[in-house]
N, C-alpha and C positions, 0 to 999 in steps of 0.2 A: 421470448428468448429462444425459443424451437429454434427459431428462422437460423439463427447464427449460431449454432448446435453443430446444424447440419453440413454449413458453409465452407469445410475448415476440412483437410486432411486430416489435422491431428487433433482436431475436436470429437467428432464420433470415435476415435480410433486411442487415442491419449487423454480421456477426461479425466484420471485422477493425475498424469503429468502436468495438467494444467492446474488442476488446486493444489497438490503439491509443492510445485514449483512457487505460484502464487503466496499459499504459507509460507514458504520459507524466506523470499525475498521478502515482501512484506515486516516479517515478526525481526529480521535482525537490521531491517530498513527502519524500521520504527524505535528502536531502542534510541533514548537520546535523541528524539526527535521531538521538536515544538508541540506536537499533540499529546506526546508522553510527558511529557512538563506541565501539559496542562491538567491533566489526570490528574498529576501529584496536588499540583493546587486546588482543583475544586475538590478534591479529597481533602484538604488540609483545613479548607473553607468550611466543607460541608457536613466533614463525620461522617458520611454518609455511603457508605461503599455501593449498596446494591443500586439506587438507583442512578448514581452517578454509572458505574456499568451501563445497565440498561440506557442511560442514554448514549454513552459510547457505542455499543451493540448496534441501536435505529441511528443511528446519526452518521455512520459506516456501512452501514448494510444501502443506505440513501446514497450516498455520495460515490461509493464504491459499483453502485449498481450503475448508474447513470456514466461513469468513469468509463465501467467496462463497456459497454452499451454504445459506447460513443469511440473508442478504440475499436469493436468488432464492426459497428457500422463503418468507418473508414476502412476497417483492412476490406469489406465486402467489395463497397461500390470502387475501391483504388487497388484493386488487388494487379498488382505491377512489380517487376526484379526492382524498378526505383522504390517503390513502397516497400519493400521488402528492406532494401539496403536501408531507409530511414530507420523502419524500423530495427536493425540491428543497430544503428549508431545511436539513437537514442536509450539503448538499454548501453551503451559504452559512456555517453553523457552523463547517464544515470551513477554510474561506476565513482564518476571523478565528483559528481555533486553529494553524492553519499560521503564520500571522505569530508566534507565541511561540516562541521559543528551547527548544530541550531542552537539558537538561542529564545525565550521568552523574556520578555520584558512584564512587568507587573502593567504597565499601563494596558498592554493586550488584555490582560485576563476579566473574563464579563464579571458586571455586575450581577451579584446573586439576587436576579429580584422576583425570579418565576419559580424559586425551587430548587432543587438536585437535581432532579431527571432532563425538565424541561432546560435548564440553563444551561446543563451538560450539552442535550439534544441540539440545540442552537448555537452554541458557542465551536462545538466540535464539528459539527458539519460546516461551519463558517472558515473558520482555521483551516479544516483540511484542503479549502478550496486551494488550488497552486503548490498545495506541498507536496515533497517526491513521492511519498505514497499511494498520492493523487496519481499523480504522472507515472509513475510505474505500476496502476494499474489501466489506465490509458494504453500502454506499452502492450503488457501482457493481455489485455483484450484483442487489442490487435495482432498480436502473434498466435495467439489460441483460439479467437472467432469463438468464444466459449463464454456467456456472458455471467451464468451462474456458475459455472465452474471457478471464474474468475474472482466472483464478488464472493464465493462461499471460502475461496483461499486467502485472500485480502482481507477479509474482515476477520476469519479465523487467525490469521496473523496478526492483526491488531489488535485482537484481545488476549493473545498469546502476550504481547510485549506488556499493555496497559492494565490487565487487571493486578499483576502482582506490583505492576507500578502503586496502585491504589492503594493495596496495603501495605507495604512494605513504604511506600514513598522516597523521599530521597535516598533511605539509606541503602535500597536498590543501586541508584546510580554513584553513590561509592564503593560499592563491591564488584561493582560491575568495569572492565575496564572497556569502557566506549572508543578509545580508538584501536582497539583489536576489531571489538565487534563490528567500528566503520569499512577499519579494511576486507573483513572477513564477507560485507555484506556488498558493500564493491566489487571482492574478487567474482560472486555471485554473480551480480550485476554484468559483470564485463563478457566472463564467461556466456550467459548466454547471448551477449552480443555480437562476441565474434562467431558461436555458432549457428546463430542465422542470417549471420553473415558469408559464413562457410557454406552455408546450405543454401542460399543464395544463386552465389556464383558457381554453384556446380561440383565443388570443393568436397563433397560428402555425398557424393552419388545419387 
């Protein structure tokens, strides 16, 4: 993960901008999201808070790494004003796909037949495969070239949103008003898309 440390203006020069940033989109990207639904249920299943965690935690820290990993590889070997503009549009896609609702269906949720931890571990790194969180850590890999900075703000963000999912469970998400926090996590989203977008074109010196 050195390699891609180094590769990056604002990798050596902004590594807590990059977890920061990471945290933040992340933890208000996650609220009301299909893997925060799922938390509630295999809590609801399982009784089981710590290691249903804990397999959130490895099942995240996996997914998220290989995410990141795989965004800072593309920014390396395509580092291009077109790679650059993708990536600013895709944190603006990002913006408008956060505004849609997820849903879980009962038929998704696994069968508990390995455990708490392990069924957590499997189930949650399954699921997050394709979801935005996924993709927005894709995104910020590539804009940060930073790949533990990246995974340590991302997963720090998802366990920001999902553990008090876990105990608290649904009654979290009626206290919580989900389309402030989609738009609030879009405006997020958008924001940094038009700024490296701006930054891009020359627009920010």
């Amino acid at each position: 993960f050195g390699v891609y440390w180094s590769r990056s203006r604002s990798a050596p020069e902004y590594p807590m901008e990059a977890l920061f940033t990471s945290t933040a989109v992340v933890a208000l990207a996650e609220i009301g999201d299909k893997t925060q639904l799922l938390a509630i249920l295999l809590a609801a299943r399982f009784g089981r808070p710590v290691p249903i965690i804990l397999g959130i935690l490895v099942a995240t820290l996996a997914n998220h790494a290989l995410a990141a990993l795989l965004g800072a590889s593309a920014a390396a070997f395509l580092d291009s004003p077109v790679f650059r503009y993708a990536i600013g549009l895709s944190f603006v896609a990002m913006a408008a796909w956060t505004l849609v609702p997820d849903k879980f269906d009962d038929d998704e949720a696994p069968k508990p037949r390995f455990g708490a931890f392990l069924t957590t571990l499997v189930a949650f790194f399954l699921v997050e495969m394709g979801d935005k969180t996924q993709v927005a850590t894709i995104a910020l890999g590539a804009q940060y070239q930073n790949v533990v900075a990246v995974t340590a703000g991302t997963t720090l963000g998802m366990m920001i949103a999902n553990v008090p999912a876990i105990f608290l469970g649904n009654e979290l998400l009626k206290r919580v008003d989900l389309a402030k926090v989609r738009m609030v996590a879009a405006a997020l989203f958008l924001v940094i898309g038009l700024w490296v977008l701006a930054q891009t074109a020359g627009w920010l010196g």
